[in-house]
Backbone as JSON, one array per atom type, in Angstrom:
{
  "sequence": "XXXXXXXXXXXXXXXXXXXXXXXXXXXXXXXXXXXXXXXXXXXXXXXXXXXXXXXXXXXXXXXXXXXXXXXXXXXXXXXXXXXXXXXXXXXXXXXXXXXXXXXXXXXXXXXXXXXXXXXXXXXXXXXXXXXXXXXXXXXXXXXXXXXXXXXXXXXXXXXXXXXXXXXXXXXXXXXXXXXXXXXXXXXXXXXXXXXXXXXXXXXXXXXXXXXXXXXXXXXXXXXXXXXXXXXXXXXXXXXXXXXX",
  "N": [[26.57, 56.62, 88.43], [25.3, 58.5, 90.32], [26.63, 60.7, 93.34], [25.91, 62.07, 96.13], [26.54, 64.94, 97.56], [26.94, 64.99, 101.03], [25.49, 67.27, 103.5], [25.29, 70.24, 105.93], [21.78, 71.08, 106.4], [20.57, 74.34, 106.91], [17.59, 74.98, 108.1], [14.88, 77.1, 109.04], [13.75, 77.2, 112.17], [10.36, 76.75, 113.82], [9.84, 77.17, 115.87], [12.04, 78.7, 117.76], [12.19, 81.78, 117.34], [12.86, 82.53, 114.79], [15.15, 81.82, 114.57], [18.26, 80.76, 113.25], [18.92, 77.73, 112.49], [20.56, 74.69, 112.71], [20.14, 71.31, 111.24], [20.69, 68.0, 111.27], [19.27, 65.46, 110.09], [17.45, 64.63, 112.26], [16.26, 62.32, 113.07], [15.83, 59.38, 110.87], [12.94, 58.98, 109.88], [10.16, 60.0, 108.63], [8.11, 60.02, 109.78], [8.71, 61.58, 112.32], [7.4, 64.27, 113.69], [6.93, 67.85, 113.89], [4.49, 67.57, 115.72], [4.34, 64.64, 116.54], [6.67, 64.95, 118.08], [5.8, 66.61, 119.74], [3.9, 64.98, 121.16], [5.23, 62.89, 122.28], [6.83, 63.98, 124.28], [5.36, 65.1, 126.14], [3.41, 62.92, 127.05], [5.43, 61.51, 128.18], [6.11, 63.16, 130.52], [3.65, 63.28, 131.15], [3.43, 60.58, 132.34], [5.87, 60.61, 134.31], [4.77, 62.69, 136.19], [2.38, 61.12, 137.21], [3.66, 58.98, 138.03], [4.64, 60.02, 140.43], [2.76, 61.24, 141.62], [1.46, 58.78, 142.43], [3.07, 57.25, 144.42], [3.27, 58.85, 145.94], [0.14, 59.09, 147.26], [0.25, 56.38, 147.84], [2.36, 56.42, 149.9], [1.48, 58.85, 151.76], [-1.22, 56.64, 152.37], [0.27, 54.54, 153.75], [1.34, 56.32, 156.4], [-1.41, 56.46, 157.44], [-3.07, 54.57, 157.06], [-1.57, 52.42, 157.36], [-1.78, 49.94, 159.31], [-4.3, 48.27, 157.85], [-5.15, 46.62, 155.71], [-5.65, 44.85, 152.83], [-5.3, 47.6, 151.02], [-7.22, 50.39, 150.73], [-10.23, 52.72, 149.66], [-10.23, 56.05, 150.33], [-8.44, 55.94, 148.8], [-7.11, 53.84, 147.29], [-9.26, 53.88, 144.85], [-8.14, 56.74, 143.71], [-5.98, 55.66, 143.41], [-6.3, 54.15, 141.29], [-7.87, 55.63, 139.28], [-5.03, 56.9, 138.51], [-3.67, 54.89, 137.65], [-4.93, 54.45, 134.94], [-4.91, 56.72, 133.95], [-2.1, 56.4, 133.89], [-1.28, 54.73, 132.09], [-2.84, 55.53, 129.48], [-1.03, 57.75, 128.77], [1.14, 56.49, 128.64], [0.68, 54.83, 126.03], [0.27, 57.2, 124.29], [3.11, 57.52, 124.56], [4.3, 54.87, 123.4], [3.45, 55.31, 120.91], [4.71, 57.62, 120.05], [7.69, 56.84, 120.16], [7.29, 55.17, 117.93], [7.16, 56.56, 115.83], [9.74, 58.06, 116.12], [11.37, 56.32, 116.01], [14.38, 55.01, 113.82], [14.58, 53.5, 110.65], [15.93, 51.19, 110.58], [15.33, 50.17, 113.27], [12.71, 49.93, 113.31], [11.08, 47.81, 113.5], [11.15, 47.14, 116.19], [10.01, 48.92, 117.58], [7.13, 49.1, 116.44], [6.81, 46.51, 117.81], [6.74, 47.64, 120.35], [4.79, 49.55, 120.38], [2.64, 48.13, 119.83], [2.58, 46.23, 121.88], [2.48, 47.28, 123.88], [0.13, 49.22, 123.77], [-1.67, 46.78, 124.07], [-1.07, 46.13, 126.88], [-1.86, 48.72, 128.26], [-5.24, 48.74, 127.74], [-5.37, 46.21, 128.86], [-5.11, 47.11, 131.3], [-6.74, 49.47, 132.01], [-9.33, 48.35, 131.11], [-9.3, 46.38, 133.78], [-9.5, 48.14, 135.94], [-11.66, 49.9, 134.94], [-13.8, 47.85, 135.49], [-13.04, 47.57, 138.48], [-13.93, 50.28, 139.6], [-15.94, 50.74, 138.84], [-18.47, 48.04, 138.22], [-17.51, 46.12, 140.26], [-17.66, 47.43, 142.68], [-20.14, 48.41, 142.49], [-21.26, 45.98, 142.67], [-20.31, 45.02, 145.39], [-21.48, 46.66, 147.3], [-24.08, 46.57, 146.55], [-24.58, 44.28, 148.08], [-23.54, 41.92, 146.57], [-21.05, 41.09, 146.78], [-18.02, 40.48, 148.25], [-16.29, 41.91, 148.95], [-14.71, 44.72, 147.77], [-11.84, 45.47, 147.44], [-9.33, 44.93, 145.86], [-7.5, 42.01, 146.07], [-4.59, 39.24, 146.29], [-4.97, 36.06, 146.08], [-6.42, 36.61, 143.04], [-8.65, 36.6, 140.23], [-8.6, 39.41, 138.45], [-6.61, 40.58, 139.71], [-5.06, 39.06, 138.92], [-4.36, 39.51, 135.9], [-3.72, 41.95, 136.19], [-1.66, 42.14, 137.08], [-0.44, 41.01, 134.75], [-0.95, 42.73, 132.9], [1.2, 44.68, 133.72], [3.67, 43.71, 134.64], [4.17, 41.89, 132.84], [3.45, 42.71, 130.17], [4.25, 45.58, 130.33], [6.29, 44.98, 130.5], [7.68, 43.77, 128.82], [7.06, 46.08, 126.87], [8.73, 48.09, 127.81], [11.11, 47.05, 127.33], [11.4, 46.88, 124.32], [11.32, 49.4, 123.69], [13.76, 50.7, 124.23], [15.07, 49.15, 122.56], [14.08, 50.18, 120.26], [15.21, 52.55, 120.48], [17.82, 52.76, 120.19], [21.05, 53.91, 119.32], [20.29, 56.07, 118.33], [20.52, 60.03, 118.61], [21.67, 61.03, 121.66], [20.59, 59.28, 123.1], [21.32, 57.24, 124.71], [21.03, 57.03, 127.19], [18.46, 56.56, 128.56], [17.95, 55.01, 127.16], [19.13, 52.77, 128.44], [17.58, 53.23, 131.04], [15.26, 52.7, 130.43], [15.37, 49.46, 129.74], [16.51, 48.52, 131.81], [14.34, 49.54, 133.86], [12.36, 48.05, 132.33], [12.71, 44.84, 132.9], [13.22, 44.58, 135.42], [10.19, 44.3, 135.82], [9.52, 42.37, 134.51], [11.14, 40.41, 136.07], [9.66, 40.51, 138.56], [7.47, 39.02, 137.46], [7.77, 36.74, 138.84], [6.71, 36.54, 141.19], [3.51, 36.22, 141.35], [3.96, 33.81, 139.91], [5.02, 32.26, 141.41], [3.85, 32.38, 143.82], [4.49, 33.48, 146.15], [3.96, 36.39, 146.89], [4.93, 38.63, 147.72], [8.01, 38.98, 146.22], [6.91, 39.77, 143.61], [7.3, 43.0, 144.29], [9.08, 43.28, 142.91], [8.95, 44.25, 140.58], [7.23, 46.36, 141.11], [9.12, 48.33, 141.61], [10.07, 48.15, 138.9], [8.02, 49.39, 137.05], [6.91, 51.34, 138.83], [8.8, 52.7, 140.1], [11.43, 53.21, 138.34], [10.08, 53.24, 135.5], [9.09, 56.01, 135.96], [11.06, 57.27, 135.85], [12.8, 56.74, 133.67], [11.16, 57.86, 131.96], [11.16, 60.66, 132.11], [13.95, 60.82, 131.24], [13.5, 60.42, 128.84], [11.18, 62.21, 127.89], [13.67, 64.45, 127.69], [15.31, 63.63, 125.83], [13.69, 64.09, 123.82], [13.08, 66.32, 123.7], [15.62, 67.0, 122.89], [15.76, 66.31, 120.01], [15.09, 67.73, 117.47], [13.09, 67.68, 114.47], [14.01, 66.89, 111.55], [12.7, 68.0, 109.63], [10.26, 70.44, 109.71], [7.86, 70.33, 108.45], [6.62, 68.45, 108.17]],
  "CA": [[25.75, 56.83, 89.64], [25.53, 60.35, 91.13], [26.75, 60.8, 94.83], [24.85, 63.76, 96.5], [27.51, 65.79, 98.57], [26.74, 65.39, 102.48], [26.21, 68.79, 103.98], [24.0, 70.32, 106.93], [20.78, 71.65, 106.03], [19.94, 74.82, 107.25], [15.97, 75.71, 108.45], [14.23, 78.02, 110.07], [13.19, 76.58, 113.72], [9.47, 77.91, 114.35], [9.8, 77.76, 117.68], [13.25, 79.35, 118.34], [12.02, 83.13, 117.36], [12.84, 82.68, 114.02], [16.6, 82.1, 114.38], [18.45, 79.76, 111.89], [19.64, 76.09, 113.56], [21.65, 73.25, 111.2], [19.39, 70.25, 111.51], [21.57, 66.84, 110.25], [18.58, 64.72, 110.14], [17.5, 64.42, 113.57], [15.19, 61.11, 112.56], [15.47, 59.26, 109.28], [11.73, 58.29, 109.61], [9.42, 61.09, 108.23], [6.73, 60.08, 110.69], [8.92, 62.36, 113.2], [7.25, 65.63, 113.33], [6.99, 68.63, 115.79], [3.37, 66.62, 116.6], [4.97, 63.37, 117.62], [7.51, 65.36, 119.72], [5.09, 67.22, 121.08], [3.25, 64.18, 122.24], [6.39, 62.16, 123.4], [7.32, 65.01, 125.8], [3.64, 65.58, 126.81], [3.56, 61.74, 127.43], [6.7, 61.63, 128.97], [5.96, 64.6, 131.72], [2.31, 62.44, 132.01], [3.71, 59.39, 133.08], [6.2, 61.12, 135.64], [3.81, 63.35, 137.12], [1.79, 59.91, 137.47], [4.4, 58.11, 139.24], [5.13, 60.72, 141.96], [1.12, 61.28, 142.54], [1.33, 57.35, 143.08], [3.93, 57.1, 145.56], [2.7, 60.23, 147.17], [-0.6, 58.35, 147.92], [1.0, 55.4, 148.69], [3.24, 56.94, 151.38], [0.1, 58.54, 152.79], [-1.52, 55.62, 153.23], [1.62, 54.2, 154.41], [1.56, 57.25, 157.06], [-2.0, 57.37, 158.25], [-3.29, 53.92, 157.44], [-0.62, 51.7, 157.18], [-2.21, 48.65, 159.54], [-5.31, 48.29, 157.55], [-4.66, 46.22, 154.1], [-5.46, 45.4, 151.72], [-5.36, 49.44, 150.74], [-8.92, 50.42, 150.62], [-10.65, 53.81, 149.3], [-10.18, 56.65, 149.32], [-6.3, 56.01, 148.17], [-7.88, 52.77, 146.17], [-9.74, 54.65, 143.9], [-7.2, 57.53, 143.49], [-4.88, 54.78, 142.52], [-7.04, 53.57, 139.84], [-7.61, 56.72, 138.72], [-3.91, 57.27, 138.54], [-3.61, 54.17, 136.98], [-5.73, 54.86, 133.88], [-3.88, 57.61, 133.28], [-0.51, 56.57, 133.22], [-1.76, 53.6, 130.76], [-3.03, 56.2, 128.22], [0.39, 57.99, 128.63], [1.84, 54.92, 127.88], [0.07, 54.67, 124.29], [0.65, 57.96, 123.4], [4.49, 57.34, 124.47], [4.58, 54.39, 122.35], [3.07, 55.93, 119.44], [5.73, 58.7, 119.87], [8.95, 55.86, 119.98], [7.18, 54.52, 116.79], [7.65, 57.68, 114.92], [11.13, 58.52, 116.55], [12.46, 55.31, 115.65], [14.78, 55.2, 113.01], [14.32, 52.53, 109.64], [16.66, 50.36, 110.89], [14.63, 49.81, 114.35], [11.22, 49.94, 113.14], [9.83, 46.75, 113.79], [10.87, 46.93, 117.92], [9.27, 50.38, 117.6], [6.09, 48.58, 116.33], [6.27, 45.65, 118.64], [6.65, 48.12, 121.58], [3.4, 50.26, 120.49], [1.43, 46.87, 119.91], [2.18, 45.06, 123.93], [2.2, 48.63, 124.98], [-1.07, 49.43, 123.41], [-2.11, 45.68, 124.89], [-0.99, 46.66, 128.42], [-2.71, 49.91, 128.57], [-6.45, 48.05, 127.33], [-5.55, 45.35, 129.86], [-5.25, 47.65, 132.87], [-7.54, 50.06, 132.05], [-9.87, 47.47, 131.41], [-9.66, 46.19, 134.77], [-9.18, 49.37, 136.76], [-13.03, 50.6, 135.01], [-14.04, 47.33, 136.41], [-12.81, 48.14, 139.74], [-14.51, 51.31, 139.9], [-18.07, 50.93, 138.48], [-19.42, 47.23, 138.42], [-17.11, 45.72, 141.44], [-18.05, 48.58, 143.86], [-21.5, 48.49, 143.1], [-21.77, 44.85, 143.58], [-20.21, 45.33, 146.65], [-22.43, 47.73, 148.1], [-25.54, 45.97, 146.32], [-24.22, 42.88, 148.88], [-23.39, 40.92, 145.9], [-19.21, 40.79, 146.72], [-17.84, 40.59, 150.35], [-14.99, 42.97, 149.41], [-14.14, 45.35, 146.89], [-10.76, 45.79, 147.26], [-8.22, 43.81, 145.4], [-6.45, 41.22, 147.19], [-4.52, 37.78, 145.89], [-5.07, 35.7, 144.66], [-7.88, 36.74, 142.08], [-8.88, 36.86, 138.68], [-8.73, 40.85, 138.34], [-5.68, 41.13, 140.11], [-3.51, 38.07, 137.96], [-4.66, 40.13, 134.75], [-3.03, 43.5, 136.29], [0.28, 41.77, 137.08], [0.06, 40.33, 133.59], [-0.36, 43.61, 132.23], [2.05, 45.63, 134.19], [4.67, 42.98, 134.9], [4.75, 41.43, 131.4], [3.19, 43.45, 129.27], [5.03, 46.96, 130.2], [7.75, 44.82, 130.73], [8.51, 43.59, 127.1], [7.16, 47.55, 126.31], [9.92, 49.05, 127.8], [12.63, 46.26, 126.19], [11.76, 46.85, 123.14], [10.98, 50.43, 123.97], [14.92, 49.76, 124.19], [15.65, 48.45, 121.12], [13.74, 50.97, 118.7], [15.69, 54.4, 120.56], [19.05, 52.7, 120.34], [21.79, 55.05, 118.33], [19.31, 57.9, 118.53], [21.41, 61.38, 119.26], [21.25, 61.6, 123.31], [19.12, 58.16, 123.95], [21.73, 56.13, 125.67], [20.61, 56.91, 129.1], [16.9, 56.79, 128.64], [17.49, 53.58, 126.69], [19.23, 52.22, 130.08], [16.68, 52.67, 132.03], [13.97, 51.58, 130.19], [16.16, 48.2, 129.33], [16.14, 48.54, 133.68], [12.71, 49.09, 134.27], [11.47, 46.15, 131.59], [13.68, 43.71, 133.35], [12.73, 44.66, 136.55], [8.98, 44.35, 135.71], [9.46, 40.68, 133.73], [11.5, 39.51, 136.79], [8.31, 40.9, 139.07], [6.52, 37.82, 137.67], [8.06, 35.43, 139.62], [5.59, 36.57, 142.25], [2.13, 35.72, 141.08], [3.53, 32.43, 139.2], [5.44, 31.36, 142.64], [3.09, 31.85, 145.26], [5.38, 34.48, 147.07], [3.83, 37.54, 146.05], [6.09, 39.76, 147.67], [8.28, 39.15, 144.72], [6.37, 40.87, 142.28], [7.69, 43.79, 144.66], [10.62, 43.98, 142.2], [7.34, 44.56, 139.16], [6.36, 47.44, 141.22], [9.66, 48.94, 141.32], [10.27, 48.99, 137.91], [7.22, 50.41, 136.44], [6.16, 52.43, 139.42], [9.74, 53.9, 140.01], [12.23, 53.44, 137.14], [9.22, 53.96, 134.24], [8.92, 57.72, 135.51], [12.48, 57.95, 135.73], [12.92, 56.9, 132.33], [9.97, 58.76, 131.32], [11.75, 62.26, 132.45], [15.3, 61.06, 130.27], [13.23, 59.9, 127.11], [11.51, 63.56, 127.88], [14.67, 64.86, 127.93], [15.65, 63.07, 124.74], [12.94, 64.07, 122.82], [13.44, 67.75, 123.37], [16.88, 67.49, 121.52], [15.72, 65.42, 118.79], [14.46, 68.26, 116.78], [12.65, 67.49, 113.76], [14.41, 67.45, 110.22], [11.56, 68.74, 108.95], [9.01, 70.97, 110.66], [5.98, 70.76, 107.92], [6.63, 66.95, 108.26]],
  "C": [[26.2, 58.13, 90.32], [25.63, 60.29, 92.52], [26.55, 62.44, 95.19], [26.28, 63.84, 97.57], [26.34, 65.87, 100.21], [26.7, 66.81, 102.99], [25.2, 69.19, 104.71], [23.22, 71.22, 105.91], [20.1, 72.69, 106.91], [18.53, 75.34, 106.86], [16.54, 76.6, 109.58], [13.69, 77.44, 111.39], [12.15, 77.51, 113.91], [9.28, 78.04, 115.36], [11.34, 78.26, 118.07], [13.28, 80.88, 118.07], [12.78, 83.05, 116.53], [15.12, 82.7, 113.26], [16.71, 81.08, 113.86], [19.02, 78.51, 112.86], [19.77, 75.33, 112.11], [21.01, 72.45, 112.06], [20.56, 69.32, 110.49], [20.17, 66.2, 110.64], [18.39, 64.22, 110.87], [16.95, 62.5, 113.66], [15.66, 60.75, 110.98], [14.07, 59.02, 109.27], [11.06, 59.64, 109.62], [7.96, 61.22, 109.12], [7.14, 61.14, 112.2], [8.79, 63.56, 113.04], [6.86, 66.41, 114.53], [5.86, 67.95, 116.02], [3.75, 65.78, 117.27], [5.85, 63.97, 118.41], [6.84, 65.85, 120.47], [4.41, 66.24, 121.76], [4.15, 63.03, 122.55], [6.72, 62.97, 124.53], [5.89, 65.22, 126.85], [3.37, 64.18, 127.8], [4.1, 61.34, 128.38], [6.43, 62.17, 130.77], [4.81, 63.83, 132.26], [2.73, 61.52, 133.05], [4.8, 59.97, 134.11], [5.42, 61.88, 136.71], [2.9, 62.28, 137.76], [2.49, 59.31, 138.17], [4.42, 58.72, 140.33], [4.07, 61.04, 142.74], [1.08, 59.9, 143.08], [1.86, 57.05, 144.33], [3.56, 58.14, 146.76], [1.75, 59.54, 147.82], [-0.63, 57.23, 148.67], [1.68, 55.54, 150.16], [2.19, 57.86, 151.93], [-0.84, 57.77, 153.28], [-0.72, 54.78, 154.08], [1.41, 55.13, 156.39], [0.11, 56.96, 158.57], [-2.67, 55.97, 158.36], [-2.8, 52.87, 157.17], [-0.67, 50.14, 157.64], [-3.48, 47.66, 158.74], [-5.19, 47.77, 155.68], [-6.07, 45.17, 154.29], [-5.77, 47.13, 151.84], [-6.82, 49.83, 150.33], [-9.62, 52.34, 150.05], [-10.39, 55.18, 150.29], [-8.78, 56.44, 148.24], [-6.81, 54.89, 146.87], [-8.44, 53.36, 144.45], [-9.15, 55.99, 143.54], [-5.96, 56.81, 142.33], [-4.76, 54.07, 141.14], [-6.94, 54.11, 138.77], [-5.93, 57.06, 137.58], [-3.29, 56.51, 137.58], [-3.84, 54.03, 135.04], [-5.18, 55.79, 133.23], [-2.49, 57.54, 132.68], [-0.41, 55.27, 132.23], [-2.25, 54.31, 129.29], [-1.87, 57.09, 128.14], [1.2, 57.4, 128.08], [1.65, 54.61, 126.9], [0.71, 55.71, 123.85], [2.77, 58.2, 123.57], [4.94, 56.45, 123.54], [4.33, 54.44, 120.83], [4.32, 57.45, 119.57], [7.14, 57.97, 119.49], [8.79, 55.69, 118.44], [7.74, 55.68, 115.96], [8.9, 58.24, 115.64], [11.99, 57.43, 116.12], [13.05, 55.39, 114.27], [14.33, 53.75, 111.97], [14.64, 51.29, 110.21], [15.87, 49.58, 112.39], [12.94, 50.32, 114.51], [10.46, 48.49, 113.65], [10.44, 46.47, 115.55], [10.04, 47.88, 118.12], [7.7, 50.14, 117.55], [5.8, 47.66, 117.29], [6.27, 46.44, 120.06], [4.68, 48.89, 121.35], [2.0, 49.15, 120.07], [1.16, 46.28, 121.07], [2.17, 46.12, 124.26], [0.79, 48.86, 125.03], [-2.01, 48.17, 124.29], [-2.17, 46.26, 126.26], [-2.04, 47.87, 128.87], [-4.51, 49.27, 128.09], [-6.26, 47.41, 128.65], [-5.98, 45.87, 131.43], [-6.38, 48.41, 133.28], [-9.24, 49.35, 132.26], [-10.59, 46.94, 132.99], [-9.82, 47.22, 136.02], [-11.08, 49.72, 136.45], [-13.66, 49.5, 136.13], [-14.69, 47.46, 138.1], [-13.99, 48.9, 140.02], [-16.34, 51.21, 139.86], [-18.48, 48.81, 139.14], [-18.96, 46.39, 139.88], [-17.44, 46.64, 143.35], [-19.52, 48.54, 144.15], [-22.16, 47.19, 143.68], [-21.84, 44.93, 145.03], [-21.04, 46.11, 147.72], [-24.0, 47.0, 148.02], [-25.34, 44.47, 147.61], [-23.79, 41.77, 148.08], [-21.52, 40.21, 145.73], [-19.08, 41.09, 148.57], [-16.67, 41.8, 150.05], [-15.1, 43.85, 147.83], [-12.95, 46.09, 146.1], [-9.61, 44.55, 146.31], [-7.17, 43.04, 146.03], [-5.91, 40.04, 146.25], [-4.59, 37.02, 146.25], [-6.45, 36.35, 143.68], [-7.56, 37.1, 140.5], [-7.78, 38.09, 137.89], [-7.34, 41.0, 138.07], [-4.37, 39.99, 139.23], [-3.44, 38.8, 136.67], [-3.8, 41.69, 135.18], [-2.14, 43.24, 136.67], [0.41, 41.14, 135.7], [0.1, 41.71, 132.72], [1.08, 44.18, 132.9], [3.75, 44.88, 134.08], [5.37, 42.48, 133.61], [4.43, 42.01, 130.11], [4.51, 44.74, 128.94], [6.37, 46.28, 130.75], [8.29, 44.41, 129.77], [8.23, 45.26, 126.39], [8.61, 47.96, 126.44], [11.6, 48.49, 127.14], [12.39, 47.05, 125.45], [11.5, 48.47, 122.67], [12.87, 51.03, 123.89], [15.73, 50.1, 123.57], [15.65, 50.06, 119.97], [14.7, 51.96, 119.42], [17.38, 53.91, 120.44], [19.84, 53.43, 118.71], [21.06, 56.08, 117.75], [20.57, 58.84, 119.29], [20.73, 61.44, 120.84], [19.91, 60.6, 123.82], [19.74, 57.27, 125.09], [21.39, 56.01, 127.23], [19.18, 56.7, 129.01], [16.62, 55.35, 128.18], [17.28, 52.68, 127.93], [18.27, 52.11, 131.51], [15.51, 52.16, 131.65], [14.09, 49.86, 129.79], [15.73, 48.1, 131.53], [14.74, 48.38, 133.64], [12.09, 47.54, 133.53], [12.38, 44.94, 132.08], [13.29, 43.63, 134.71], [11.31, 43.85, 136.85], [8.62, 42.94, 135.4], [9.87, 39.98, 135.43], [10.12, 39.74, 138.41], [7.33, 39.63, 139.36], [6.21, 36.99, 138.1], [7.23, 35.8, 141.08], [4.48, 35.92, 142.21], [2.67, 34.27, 140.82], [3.82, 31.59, 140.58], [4.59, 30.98, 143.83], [3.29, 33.5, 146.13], [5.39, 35.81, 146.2], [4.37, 38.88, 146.2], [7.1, 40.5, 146.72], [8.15, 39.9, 144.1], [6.21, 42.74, 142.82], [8.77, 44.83, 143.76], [9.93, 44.71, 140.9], [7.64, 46.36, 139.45], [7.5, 48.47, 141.33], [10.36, 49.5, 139.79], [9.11, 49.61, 137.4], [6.47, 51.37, 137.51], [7.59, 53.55, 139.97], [11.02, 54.67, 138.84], [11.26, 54.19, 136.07], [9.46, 55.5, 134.46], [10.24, 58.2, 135.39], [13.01, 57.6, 134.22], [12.51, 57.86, 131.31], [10.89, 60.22, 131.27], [13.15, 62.18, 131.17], [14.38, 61.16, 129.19], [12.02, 61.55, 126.97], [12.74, 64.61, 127.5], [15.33, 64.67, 126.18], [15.1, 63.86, 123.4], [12.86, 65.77, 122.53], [14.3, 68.09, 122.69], [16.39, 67.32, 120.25], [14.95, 66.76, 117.94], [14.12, 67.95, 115.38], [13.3, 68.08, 112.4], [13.9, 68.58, 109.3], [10.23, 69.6, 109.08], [7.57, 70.59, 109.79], [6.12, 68.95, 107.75], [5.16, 66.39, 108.95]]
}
């Protein structure tokens, strides 16, 4: 049996202006190529820029109409908006994990871009909702409100995505980046945020929907802060193989 001699492999880096870099096999999985990095970082940068427009709106309504709840339009429909977005972020983040994950943590890698992929349908889902046929009822006189309040249908389906959905995402979101070069912090908080988000639930199921306060801190403040490391991450990870 022939043993191949270990030894770095220098390439060419086409984005470093043609200077030479020693790649050790940043990925064993061949599905990691400058594409999937480029759309984990792209992803990444989405879903933070998404959190901080959220909170921004939030804390202006907070500011200007802060007695007046449920939260009502224009911020409502901003939020939706906002929403929608950082749910298709969220796909193309978990389709970026999948191909970053190594052999060995392929099937969390898959079960993250399957309830991720779920979550993002679920929300979006109800968010078009929102926007088009709940608004126009409303206006046609056929709804007394149009805002989302609980208890309701709508609104148990968007704590089931967010809370349990993107809260087993980011476990196992987790799992697949663990012993990746430069993941341990990015893992940590997304292990944080999906823990946060699960324990969230105990709002809707209890009654005491305050609770699901702890939901909204992990995926509306940890996620982008994860988002920015596993950014961060994904910029080292350079690709074994560029024509990959």
């Amino acid at each position: 049996m022939r043993l191949r001699a270990l030894r770095p492999q220098v390439k060419r880096d086409p984005l470093g202006g043609g200077c030479l870099r020693t790649t050790l096999a940043m990925s064993s999985s061949e599905r990691w190529s400058w594409g999937a990095r480029r759309l984990g970082m792209a992803s990444s940068i989405a879903i933070l820029i998404v959190g901080i427009l959220y909170i921004a709106v939030i804390t202006l309504w907070l500011i200007i109409e802060a007695t007046r709840e449920p939260i009502g339009d224009p911020y409502l429909a901003v939020m939706a908006v906002l929403t929608i977005a950082s749910a298709l972020a969220l796909v193309g983040l978990v389709v970026a994990i999948w191909c970053f994950a190594d052999t060995e943590h392929r099937l969390s890698a898959l079960t993250a871009l399957a309830i991720g992929t779920l979550a993002a349908a679920f929300t979006v889902a109800v968010h078009f909702v929102q926007l088009t046929a709940v608004r126009q009822l409303w206006r046609a006189g056929g709804l007394a409100d149009y805002r989302l309040a609980w208890p309701s249908a709508l609104f148990a389906i968007e704590y089931f995505a967010w809370d349990v959905l993107v809260g087993f995402t980011l476990v196992f979101m987790s799992f697949a980046v663990a012993g990746r070069p430069g993941a341990e912090t990015a893992r940590r908080a997304m292990l944080i945020g999906g823990g946060l988000c699960l324990v969230g639930v105990a709002g809707p199921f209890s009654g005491r929907i305050f609770l699901q306060n702890i939901g909204v801190l992990g995926y509306a403040v940890v996620l982008p802060i994860a988002s920015a490391l596993t950014a961060r991450m994904f910029r080292a990870a350079v690709p074994g193989n560029a024509a990959a």
